[in-house]
C-alpha atoms as a printed R data frame, in Angstrom:
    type eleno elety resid chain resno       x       y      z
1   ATOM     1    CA   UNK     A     1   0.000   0.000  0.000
2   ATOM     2    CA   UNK     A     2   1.457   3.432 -1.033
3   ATOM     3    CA   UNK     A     3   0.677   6.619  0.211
4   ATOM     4    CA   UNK     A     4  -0.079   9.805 -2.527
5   ATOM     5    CA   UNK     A     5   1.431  13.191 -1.826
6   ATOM     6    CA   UNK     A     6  -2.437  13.966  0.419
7   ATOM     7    CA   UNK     A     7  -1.705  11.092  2.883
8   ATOM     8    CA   UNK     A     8  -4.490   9.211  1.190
9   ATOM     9    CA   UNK     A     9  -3.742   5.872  0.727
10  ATOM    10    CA   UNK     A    10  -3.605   3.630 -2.612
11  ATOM    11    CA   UNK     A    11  -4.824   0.094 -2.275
12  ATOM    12    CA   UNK     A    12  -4.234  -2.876 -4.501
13  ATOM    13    CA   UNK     A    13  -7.564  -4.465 -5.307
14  ATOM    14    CA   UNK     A    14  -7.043  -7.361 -3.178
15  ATOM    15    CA   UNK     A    15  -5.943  -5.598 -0.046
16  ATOM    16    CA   UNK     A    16  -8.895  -3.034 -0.286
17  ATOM    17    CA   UNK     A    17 -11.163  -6.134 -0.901
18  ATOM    18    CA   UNK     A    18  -9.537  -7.872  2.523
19  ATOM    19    CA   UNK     A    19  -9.846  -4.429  4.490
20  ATOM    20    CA   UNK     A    20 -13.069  -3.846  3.296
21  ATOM    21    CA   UNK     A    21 -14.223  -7.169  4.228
22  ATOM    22    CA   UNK     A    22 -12.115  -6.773  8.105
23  ATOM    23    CA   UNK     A    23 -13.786  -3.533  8.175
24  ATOM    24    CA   UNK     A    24 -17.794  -4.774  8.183
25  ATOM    25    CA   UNK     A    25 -16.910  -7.952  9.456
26  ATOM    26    CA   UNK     A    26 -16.044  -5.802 12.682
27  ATOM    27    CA   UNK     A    27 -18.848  -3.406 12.305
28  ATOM    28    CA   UNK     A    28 -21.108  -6.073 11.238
29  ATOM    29    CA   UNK     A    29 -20.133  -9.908 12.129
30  ATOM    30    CA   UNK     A    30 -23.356 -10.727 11.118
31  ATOM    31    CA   UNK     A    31 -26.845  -9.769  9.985
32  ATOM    32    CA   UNK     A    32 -30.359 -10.563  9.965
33  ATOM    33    CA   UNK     A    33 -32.402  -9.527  6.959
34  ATOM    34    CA   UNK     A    34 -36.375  -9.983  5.918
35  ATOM    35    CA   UNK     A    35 -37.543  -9.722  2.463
36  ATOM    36    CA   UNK     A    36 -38.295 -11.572 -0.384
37  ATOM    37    CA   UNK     A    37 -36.997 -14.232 -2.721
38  ATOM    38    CA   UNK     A    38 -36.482 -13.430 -6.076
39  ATOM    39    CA   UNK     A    39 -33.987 -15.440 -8.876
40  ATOM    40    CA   UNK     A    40 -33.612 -18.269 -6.596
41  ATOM    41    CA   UNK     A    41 -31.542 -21.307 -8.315
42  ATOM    42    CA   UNK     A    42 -29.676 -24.468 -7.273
43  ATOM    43    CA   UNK     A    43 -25.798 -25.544 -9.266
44  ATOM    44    CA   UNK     A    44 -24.460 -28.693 -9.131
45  ATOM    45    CA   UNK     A    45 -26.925 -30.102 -6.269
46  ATOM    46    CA   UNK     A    46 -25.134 -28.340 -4.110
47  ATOM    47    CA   UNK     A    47 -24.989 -24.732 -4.230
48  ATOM    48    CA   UNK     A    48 -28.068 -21.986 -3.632
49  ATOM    49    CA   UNK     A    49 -28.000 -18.866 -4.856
50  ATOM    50    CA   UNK     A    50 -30.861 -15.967 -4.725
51  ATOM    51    CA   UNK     A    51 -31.362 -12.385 -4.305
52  ATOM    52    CA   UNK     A    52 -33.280 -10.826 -0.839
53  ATOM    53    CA   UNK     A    53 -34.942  -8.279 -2.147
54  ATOM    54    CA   UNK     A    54 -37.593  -5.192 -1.078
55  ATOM    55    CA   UNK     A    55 -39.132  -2.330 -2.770
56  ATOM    56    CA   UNK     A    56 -35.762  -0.238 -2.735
57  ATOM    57    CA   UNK     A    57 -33.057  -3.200 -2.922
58  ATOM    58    CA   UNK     A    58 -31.493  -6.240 -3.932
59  ATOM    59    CA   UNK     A    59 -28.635  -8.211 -2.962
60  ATOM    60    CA   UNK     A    60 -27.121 -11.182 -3.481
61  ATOM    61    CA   UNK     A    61 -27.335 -14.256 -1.419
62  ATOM    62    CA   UNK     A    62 -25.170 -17.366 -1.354
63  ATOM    63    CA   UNK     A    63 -25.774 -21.041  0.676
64  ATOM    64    CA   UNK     A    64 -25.296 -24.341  0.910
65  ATOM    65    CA   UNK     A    65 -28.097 -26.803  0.026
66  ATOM    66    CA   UNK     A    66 -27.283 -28.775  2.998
67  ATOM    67    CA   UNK     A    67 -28.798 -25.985  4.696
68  ATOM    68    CA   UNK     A    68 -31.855 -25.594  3.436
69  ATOM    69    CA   UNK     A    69 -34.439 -26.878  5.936
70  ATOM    70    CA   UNK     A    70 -37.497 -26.285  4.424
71  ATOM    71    CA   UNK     A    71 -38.579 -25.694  0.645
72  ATOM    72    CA   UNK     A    72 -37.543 -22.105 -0.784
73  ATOM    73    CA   UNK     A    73 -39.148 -20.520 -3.882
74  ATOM    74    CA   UNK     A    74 -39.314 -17.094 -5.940
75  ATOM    75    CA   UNK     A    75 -42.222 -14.939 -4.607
76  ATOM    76    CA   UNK     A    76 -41.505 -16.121 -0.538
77  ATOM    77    CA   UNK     A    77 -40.685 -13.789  2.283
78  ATOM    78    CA   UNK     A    78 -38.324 -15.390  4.493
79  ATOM    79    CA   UNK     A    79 -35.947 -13.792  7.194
80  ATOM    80    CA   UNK     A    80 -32.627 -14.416  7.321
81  ATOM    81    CA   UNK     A    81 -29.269 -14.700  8.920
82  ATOM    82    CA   UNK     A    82 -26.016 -14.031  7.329
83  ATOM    83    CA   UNK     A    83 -22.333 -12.888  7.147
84  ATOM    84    CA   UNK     A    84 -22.314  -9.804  4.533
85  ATOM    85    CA   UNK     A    85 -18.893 -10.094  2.630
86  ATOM    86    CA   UNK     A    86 -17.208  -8.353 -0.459
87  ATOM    87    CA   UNK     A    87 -16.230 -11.166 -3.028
88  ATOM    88    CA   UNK     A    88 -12.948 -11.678 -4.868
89  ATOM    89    CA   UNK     A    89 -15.003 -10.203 -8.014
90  ATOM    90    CA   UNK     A    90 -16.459  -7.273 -6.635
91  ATOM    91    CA   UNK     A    91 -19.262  -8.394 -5.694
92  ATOM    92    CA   UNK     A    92 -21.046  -7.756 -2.699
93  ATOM    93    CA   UNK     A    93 -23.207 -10.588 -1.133
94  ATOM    94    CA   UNK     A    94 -24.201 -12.217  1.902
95  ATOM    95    CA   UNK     A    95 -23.563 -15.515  3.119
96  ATOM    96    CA   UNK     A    96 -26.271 -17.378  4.533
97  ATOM    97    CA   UNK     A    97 -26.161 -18.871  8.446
98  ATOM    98    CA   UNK     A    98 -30.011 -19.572  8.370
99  ATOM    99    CA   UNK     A    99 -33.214 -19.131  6.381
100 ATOM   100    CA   UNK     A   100 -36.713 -19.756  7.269
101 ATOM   101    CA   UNK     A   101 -39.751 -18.671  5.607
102 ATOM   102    CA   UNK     A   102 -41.751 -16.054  7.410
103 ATOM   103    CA   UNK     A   103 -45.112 -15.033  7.285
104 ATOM   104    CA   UNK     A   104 -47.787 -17.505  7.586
105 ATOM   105    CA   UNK     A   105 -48.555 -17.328  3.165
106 ATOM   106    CA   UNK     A   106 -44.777 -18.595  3.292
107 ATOM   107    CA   UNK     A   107 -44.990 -20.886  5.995
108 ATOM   108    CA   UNK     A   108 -47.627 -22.893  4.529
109 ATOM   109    CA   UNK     A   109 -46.541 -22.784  0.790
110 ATOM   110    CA   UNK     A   110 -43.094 -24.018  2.523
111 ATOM   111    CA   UNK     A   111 -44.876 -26.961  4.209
112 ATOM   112    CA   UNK     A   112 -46.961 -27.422  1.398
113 ATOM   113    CA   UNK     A   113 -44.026 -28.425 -0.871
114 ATOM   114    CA   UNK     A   114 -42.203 -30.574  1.538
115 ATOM   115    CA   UNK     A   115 -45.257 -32.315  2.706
116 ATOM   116    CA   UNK     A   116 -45.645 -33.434 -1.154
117 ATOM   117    CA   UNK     A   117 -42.000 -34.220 -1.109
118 ATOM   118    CA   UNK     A   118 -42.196 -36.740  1.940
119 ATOM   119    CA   UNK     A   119 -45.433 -37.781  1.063
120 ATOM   120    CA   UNK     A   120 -43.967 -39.305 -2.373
121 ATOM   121    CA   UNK     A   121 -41.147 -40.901 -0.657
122 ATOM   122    CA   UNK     A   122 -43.699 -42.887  1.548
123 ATOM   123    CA   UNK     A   123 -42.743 -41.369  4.880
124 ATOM   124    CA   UNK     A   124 -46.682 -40.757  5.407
125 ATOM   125    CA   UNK     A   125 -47.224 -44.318  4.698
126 ATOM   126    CA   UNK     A   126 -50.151 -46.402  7.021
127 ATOM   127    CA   UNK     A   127 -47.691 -49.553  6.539
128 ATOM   128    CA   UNK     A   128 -44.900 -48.082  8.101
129 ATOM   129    CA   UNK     A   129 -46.659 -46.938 11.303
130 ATOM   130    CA   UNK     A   130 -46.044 -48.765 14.156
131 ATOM   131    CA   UNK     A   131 -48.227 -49.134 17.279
132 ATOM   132    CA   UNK     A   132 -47.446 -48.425 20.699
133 ATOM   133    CA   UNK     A   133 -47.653 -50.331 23.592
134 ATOM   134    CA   UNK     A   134 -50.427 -50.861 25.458
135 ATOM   135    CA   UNK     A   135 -49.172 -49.729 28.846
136 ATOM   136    CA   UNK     A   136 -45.425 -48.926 29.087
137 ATOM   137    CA   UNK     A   137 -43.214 -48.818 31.606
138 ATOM   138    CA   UNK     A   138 -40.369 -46.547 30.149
139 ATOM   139    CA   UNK     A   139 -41.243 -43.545 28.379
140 ATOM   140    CA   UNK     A   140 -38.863 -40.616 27.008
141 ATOM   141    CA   UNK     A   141 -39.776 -37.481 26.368
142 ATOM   142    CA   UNK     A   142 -38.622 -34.402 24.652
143 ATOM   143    CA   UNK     A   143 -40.109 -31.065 25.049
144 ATOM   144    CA   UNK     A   144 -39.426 -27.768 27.062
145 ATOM   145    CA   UNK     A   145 -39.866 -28.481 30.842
146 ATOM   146    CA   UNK     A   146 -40.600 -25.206 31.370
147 ATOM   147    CA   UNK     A   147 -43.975 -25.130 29.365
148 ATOM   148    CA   UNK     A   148 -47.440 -25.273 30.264
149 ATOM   149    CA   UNK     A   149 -47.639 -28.354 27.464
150 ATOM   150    CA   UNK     A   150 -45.251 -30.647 29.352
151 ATOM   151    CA   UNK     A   151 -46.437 -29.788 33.217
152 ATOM   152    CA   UNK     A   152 -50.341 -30.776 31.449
153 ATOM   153    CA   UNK     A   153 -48.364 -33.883 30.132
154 ATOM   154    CA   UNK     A   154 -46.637 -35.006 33.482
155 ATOM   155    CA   UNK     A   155 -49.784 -34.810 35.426
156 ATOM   156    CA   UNK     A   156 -51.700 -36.658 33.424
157 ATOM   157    CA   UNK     A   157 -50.052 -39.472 32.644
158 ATOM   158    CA   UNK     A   158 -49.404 -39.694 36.842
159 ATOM   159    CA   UNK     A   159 -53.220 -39.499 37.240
160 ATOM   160    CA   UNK     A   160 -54.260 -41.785 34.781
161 ATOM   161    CA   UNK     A   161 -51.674 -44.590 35.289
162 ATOM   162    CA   UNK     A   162 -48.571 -43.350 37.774
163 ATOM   163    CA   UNK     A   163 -45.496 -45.427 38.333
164 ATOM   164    CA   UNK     A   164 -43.553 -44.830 34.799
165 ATOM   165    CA   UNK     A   165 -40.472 -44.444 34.094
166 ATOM   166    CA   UNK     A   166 -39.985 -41.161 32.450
167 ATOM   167    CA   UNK     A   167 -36.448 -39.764 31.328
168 ATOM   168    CA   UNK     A   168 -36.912 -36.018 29.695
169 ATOM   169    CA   UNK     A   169 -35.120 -34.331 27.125
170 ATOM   170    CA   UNK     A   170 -35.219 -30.757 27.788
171 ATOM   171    CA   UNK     A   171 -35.254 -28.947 24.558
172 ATOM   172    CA   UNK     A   172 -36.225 -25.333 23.084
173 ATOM   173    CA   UNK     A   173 -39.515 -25.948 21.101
174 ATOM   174    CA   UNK     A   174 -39.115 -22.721 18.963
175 ATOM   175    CA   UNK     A   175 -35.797 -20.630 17.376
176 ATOM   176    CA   UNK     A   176 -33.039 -21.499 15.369
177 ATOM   177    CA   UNK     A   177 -31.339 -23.716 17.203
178 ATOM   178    CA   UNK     A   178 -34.814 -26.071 18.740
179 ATOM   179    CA   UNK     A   179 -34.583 -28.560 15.649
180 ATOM   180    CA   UNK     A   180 -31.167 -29.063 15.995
181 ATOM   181    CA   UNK     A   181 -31.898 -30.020 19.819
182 ATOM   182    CA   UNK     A   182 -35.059 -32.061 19.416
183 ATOM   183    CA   UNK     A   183 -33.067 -34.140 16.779
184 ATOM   184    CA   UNK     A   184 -30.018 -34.948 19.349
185 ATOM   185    CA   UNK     A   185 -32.460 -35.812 21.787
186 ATOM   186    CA   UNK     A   186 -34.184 -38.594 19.428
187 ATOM   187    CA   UNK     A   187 -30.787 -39.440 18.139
188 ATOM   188    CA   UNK     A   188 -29.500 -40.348 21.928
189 ATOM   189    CA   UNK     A   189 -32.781 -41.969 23.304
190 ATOM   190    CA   UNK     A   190 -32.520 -44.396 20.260
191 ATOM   191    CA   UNK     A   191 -28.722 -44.539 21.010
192 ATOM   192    CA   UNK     A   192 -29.490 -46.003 24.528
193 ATOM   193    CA   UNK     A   193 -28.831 -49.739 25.309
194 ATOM   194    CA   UNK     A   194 -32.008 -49.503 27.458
195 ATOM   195    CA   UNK     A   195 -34.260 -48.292 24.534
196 ATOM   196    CA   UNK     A   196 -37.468 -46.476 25.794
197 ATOM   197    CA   UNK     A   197 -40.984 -48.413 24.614
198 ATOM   198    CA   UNK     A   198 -41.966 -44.744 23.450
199 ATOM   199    CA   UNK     A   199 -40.342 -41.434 22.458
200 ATOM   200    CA   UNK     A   200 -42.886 -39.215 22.897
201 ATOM   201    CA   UNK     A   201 -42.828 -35.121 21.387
202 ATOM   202    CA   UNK     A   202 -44.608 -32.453 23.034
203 ATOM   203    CA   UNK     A   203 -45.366 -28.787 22.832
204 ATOM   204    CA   UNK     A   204 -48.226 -26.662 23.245
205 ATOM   205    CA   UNK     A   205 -49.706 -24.216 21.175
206 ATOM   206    CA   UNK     A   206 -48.505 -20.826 19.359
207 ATOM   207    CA   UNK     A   207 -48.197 -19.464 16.282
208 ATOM   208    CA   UNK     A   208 -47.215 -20.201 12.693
209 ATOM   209    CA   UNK     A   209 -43.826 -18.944 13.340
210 ATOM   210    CA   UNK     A   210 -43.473 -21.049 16.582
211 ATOM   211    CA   UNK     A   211 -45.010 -23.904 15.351
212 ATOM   212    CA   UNK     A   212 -42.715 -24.086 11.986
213 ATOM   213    CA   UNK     A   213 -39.590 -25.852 13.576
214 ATOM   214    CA   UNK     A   214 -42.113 -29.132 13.527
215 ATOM   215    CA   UNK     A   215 -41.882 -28.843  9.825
216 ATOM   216    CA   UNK     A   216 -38.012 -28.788  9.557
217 ATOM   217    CA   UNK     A   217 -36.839 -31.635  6.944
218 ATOM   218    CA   UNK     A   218 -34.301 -33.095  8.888
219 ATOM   219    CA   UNK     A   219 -36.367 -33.293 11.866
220 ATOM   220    CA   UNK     A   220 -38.884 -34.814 10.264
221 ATOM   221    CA   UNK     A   221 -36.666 -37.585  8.773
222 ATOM   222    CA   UNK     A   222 -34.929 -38.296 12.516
223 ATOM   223    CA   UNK     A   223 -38.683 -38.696 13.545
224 ATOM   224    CA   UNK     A   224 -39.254 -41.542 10.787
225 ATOM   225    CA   UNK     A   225 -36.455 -43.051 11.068
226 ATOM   226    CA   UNK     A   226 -36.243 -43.363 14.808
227 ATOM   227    CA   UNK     A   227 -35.741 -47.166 16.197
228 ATOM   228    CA   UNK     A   228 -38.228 -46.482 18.906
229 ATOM   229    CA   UNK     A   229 -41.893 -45.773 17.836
230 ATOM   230    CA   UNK     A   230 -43.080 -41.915 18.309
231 ATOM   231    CA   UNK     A   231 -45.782 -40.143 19.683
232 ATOM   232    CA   UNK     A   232 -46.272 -36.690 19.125
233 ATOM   233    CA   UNK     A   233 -48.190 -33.798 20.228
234 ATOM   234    CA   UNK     A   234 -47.997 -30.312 18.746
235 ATOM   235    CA   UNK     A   235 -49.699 -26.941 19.006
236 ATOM   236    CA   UNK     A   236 -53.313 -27.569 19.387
237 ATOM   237    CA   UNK     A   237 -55.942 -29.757 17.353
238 ATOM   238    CA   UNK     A   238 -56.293 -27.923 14.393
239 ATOM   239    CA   UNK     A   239 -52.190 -27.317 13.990
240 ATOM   240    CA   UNK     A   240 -50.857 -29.478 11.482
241 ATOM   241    CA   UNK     A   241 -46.992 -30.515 10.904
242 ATOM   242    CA   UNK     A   242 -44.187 -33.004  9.264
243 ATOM   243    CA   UNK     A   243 -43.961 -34.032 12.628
244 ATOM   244    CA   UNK     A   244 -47.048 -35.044 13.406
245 ATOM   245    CA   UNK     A   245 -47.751 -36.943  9.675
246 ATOM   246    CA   UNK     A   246 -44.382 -39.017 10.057
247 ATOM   247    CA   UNK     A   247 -44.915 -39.877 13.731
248 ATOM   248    CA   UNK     A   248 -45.931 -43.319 14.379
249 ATOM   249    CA   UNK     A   249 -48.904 -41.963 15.923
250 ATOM   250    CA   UNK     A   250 -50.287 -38.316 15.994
251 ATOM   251    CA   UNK     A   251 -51.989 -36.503 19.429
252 ATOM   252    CA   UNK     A   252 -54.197 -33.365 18.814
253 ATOM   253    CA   UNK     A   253 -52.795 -31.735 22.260
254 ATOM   254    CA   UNK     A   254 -50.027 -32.541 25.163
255 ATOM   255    CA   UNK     A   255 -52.900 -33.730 26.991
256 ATOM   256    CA   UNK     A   256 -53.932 -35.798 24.045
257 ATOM   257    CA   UNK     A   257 -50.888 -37.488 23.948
258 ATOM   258    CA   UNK     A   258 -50.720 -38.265 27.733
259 ATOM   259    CA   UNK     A   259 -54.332 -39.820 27.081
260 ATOM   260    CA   UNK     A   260 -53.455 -42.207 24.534
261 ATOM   261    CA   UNK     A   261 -50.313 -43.189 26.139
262 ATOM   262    CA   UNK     A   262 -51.319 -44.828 29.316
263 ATOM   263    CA   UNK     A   263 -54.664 -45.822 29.776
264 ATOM   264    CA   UNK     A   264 -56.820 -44.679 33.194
265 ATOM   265    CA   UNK     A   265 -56.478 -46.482 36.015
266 ATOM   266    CA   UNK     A   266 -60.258 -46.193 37.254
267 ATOM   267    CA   UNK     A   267 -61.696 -46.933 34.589
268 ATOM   268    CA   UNK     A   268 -59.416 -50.370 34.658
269 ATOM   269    CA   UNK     A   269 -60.558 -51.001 37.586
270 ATOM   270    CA   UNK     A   270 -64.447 -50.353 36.940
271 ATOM   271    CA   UNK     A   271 -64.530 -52.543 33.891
272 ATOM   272    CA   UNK     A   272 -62.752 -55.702 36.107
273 ATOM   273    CA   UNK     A   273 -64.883 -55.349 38.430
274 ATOM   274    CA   UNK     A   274 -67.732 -55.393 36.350
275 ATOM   275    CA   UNK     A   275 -67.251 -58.522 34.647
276 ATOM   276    CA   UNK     A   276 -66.372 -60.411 37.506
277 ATOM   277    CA   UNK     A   277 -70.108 -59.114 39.136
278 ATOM   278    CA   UNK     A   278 -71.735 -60.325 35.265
279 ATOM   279    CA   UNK     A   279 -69.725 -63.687 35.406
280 ATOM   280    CA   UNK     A   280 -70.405 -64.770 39.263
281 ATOM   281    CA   UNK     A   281 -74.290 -64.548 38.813
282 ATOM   282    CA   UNK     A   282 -73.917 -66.961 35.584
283 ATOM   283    CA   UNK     A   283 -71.808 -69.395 37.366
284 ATOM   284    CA   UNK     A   284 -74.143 -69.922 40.291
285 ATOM   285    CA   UNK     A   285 -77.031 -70.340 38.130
286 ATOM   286    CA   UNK     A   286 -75.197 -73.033 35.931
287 ATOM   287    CA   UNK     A   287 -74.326 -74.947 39.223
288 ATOM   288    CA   UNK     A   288 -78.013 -74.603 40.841
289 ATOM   289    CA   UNK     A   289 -79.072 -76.502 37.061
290 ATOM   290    CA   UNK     A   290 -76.344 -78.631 37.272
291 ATOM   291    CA   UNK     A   291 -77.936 -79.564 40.883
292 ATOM   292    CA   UNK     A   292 -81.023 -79.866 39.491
293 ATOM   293    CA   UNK     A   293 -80.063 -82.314 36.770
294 ATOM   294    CA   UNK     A   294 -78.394 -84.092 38.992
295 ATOM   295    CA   UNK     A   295 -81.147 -84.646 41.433
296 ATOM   296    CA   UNK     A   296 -83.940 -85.470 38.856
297 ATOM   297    CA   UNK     A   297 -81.147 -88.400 36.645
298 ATOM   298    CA   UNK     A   298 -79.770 -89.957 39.709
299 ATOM   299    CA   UNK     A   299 -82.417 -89.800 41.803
300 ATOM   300    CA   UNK     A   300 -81.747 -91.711 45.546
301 ATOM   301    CA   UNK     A   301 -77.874 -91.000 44.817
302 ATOM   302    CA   UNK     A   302 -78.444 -87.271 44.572
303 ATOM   303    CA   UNK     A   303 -77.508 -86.373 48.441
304 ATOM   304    CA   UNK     A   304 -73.919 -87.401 47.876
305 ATOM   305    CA   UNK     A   305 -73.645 -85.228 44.866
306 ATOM   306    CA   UNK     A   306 -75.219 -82.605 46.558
307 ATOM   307    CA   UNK     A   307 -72.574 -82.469 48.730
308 ATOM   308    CA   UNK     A   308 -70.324 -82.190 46.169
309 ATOM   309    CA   UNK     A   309 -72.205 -79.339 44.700
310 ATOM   310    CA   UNK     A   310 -72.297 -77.863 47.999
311 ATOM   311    CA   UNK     A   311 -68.437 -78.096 48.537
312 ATOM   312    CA   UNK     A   312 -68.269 -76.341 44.873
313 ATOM   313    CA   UNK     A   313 -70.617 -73.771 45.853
314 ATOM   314    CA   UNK     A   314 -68.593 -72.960 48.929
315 ATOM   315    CA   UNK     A   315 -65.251 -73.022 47.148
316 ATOM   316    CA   UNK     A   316 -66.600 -70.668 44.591
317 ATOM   317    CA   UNK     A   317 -67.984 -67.853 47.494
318 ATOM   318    CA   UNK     A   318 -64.414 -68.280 48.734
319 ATOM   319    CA   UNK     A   319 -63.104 -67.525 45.815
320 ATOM   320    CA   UNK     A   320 -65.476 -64.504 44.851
321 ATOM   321    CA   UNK     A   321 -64.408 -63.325 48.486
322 ATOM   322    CA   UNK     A   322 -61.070 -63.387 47.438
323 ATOM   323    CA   UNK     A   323 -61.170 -61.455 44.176
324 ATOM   324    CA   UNK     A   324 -63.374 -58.748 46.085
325 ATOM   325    CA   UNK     A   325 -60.044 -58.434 48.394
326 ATOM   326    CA   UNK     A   326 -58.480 -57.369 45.452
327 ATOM   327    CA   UNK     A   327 -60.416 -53.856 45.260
328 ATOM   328    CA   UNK     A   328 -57.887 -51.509 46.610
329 ATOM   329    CA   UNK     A   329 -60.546 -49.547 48.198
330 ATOM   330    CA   UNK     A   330 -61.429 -51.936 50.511
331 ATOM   331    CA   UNK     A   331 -57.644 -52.649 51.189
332 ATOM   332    CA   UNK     A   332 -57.434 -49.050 51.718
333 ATOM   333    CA   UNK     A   333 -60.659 -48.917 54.081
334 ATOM   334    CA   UNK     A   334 -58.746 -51.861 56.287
335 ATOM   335    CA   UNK     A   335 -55.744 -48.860 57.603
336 ATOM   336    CA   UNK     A   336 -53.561 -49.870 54.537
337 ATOM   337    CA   UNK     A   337 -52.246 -46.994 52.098
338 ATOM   338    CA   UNK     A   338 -50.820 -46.598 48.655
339 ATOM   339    CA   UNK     A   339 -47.480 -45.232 48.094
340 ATOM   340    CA   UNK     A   340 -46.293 -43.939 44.410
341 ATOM   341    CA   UNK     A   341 -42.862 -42.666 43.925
342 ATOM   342    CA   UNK     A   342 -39.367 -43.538 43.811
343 ATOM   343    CA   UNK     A   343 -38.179 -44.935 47.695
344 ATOM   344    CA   UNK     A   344 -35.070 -43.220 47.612
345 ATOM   345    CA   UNK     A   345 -33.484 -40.754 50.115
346 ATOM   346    CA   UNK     A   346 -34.889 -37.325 49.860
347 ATOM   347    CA   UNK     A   347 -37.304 -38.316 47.015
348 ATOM   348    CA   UNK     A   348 -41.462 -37.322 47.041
349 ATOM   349    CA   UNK     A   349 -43.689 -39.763 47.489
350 ATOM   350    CA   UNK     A   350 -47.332 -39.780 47.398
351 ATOM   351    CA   UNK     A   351 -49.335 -41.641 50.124
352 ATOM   352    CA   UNK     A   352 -53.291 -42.545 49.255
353 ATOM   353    CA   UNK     A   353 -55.427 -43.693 52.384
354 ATOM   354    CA   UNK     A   354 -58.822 -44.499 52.060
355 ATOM   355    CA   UNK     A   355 -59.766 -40.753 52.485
356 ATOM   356    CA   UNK     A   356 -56.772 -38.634 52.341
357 ATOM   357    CA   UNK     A   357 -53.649 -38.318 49.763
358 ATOM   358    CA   UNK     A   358 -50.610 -36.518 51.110
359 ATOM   359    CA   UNK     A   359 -46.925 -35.966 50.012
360 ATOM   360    CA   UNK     A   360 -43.950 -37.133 52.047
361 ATOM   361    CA   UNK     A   361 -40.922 -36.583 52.063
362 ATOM   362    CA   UNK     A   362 -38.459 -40.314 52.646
363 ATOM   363    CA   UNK     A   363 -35.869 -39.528 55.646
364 ATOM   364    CA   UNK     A   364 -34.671 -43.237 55.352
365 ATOM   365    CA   UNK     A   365 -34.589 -46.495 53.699
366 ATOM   366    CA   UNK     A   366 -32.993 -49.698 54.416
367 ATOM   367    CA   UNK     A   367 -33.710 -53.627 54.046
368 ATOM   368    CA   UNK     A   368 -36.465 -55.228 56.183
């Protein structure tokens, strides 16, 4: 660099391109940007190039296609973030960190042409769905424990059923970065040697915007292609994304999903209890004919197998007494109590008597 007679300095053209570029990269490491698409085009497979533009501008944008993470097209408004930098060429452009569509007319037209995308590729596919189990014992879940979706979730599940096994992955469920997170959290649950029965998604409702990181591509893949069948529950029941169409099986709500995971308890109990009332009346009226028939074919004989009958009839009300000892209220009514929770030092437990239910906290615990 050489100085004229004025003290103003006279670059080459590559050292006022590196300056230049030192010079905004300090003022401006990086920017975000909203506008629109326009001349949008893919070389090789692998490289995007388009131009953000708005009424008064245009400039040049550069990516890879790796990170595209949903479908871009002329015409979209999208926001994005990226590292502005003077080219070799003189050329001014930006390179692109992230893009997202914005807006909810970009949103869907976004979803819209990856949904037909998957869909082609089967990922949508009835065959491919798996069904859960029944009632599991180890559950994982991913979603933000600081949301009203997840608390909803937790309780549930404890009222209905209680005594899981839940391991969480705490996650962001909207941003940049909450994809990215939900898909390490799938990746290590299905990385476990003690695989969860169920992998189940959560996160209440919100808008377009908050709800469009369910739609990412990749995420929606790691969802598919998980080991260990998924459940998920997004936004509220009219909310649809990728997330919910690949998952094993779709819930309308967090509370949804904590319904059709574990089944309820009472009503369990209610249904047991009425078939064994149904089946006992039928029993003793097949023995009473039975004694009947007996009486009227063998006639003079029939006192000894009446006394059979008899010891059958008494057998059976012991046996009916013993299967109405197995109603926990009545276990409960005798001083007993339930306890639910893990019996560890310093852990909460719940304790159910036949009128109250507390919380306790366990000082101690050693062998009997």
């Amino acid at each position: 660099m050489e100085k004229q007679q004025n003290n103003q300095p006279v670059f080459g053209v590559s050292d006022f391109i590196a300056i230049f570029n030192q010079t905004i990269e300090y003022a401006y490491p990086s920017v975000t940007i909203e506008g629109e698409v326009a001349s949008f085009k893919v070389n090789q497979g692998k490289y995007v190039f388009f131009d953000i533009k708005d009424a008064g501008g245009s400039i040049g944008c550069f990516m890879s296609v790796y990170q595209l993470r949903m479908p871009i097209e002329d015409g979209m408004k999208v926001i994005i973030t990226a590292v502005p930098k003077l080219t070799a060429w003189g050329k001014f452009s930006l390179t692109i960190k992230t893009i997202r569509p914005m807006g909810e007319g970009a949103i869907k037209k976004s979803f819209e042409l990856l949904k037909a995308k998957l869909d082609q590729e089967g990922l949508f596919s009835p065959e491919r769905k798996r069904a859960l189990p029944a009632i599991p014992k180890y559950v994982a879940v991913i979603s933000s424990t600081q949301a009203a979706g997840y608390a909803d979730f937790i309780k549930i599940i404890n009222d209905r059923w209680g005594g899981l096994r839940v391991d969480v992955g705490h996650v962001q469920v909207q941003g940049e970065s909450a994809a990215d997170q939900i898909i390490q959290s799938i990746n290590y649950f299905n990385s476990k040697e003690d695989l969860p029965e169920v992998i189940v998604i959560i996160r209440g409702g919100g808008s377009a915007d908050d709800l469009a990181v369910f739609s990412d591509e990749r995420l929606a893949r790691a969802i598919a292609s998980s080991r260990v069948p998924t459940l998920v529950g997004v936004g509220h029941e009219t909310d649809e994304s990728l997330a919910d169409l690949v998952a094993d099986v779709r819930a309308a709500t967090p509370s949804n999903a904590a319904q059709i995971l574990v089944p309820d308890k009472k009503e369990i109990i209610r249904s047991v209890r009425s078939q064994v009332e149904s089946l006992l009346p039928r029993v003793t009226s097949a023995i009473n004919q039975y004694q009947q028939n007996v009486k009227s074919l063998v006639g003079g004989a029939a006192e000894k197998m009446e006394a059979a009958v008899n010891d059958q009839i008494r057998d059976l009300k012991y046996l009916q007494n013993i299967v109405a000892q197995l109603d926990p209220n009545l276990v409960l009514a005798r001083g007993y109590a339930l306890l639910r929770g893990k019996t560890t030092v310093g852990s909460i437990i719940e304790v159910e008597t036949n009128k109250i239910i507390m919380k306790a906290e366990v000082k101690d615990v050693h062998d009997k």
